[in-house]
C-alpha positions in Angstrom: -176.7 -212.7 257.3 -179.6 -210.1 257.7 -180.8 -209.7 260.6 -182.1 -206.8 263.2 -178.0 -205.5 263.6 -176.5 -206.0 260.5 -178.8 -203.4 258.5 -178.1 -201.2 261.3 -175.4 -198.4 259.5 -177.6 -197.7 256.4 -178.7 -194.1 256.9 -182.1 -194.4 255.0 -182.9 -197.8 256.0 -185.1 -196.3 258.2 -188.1 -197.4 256.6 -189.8 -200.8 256.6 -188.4 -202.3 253.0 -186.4 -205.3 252.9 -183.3 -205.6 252.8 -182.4 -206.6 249.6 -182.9 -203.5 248.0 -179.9 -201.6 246.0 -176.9 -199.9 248.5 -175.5 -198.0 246.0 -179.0 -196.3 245.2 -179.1 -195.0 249.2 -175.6 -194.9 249.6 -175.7 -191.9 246.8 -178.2 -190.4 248.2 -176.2 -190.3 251.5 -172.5 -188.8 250.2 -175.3 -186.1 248.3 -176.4 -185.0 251.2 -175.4 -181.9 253.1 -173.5 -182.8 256.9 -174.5 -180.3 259.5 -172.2 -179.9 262.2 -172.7 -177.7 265.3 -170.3 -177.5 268.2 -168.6 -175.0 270.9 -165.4 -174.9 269.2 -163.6 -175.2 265.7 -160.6 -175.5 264.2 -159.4 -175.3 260.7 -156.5 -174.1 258.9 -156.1 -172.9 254.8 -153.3 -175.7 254.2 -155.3 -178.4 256.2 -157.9 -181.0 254.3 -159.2 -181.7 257.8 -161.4 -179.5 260.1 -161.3 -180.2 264.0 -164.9 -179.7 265.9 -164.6 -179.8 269.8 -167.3 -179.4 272.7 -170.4 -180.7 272.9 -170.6 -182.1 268.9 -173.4 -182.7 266.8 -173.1 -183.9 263.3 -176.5 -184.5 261.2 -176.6 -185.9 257.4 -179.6 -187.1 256.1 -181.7 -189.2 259.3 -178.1 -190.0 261.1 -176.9 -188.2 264.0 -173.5 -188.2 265.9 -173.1 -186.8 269.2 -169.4 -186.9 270.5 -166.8 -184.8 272.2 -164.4 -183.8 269.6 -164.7 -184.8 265.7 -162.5 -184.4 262.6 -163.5 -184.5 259.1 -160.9 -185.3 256.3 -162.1 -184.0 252.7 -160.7 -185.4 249.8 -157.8 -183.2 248.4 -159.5 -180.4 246.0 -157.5 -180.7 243.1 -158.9 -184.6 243.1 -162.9 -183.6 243.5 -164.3 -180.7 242.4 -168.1 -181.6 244.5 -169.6 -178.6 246.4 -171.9 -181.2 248.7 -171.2 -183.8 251.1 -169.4 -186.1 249.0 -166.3 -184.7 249.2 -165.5 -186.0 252.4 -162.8 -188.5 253.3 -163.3 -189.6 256.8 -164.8 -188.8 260.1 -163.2 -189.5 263.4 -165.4 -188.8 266.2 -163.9 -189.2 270.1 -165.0 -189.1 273.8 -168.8 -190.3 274.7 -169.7 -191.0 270.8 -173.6 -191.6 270.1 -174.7 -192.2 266.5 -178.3 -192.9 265.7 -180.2 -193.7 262.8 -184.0 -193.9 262.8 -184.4 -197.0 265.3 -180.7 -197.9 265.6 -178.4 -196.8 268.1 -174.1 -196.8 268.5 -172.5 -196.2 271.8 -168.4 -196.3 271.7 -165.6 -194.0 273.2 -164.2 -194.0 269.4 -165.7 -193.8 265.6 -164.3 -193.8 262.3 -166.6 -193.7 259.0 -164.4 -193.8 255.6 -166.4 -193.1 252.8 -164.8 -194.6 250.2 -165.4 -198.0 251.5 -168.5 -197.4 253.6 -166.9 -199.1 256.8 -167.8 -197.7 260.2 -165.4 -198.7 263.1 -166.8 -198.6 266.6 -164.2 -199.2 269.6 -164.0 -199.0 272.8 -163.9 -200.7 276.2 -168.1 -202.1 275.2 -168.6 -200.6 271.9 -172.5 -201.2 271.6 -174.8 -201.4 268.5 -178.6 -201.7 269.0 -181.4 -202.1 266.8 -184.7 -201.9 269.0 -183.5 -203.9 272.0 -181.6 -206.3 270.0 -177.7 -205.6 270.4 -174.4 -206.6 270.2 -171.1 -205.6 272.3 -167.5 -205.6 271.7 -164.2 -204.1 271.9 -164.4 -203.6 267.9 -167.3 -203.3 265.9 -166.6 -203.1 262.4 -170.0 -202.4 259.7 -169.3 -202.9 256.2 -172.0 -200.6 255.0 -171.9 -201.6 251.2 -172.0 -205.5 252.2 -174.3 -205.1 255.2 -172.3 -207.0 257.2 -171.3 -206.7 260.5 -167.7 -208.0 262.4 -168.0 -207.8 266.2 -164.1 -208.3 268.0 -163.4 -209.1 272.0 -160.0 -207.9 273.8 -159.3 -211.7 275.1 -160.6 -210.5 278.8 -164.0 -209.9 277.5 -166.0 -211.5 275.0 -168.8 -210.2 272.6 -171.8 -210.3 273.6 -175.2 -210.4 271.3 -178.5 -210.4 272.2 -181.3 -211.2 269.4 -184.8 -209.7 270.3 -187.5 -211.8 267.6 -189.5 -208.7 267.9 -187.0 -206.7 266.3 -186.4 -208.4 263.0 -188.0 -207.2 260.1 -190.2 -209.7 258.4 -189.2 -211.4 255.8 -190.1 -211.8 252.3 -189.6 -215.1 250.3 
């Protein structure tokens, strides 16, 4: 179902076209795309695939920016992809007071983990939050399934999810 959340994870969606328009054509573009990452700390090791940023993160690709405590990035083994750009990476994992934003839509969870092979983004935490304008929705899991557009929101039992829909925030239409 479109709607003012569920378009929410696409990098380059930032602009006003609908919907409908081909993933696969902005989700090249994306793995192209350099990732910036600036931080007070690193750690990284010859026989690793993964590289540990702590303090104060920032990561930037393309429009979309992650602020968090610590985050790791997986890249796929070496001998399997021989890319030079951004498209070599596996996973990120990014922990402790995680922000991502994207043009007009915001993220707010204590955990995140993108995998790029399947363009799913996991938010958790104790009210993992996704807004688009003022519209949002709230949950212990929110799971965005990039390549579908679709969006999975999970309570803990205790406390429900929570959505709010602000008409003002969807895009219009076209039929």
């Amino acid at each position: 179902m479109p709607g003012p959340v569920t378009g929410f994870a696409r990098a380059s969606d930032t602009k006003a076209v609908p919907e409908k328009k081909s993933v696969k054509k902005k989700t090249e573009k994306l793995e192209d795309a350099s990732l910036h990452i600036i931080s007070d700390k690193m750690i990284a090791s010859r026989d690793s695939s993964m590289v540990e940023f702590i303090g104060n993160v920032k990561a930037t690709r393309l429009d979309a920016v992650i602020h968090a405590d610590a985050l790791q990035v997986f890249f796929i083994d070496s001998d399997k992809n021989n890319s030079t750009t951004g498209g070599n990476v596996k996973k990120i994992v990014s922990t402790g007071n995680v922000r991502y934003t994207a043009g007009e839509r915001k993220a707010f969870a204590d955990k995140a983990v993108y995998t790029a092979a399947d363009e799913v983004l996991v938010l958790t935490g104790k009210t993992a939050k996704l807004m688009t304008g003022s519209s949002f929705v709230t949950g212990r899991k929110i799971t965005l399934y990039r390549a579908e557009d679709k969006v999975i929101v999970e309570s803990d039992g205790s406390n429900r999810v929570e959505a709010m829909f602000n008409p003002e925030d969807s895009p219009a239409e076209s039929n």
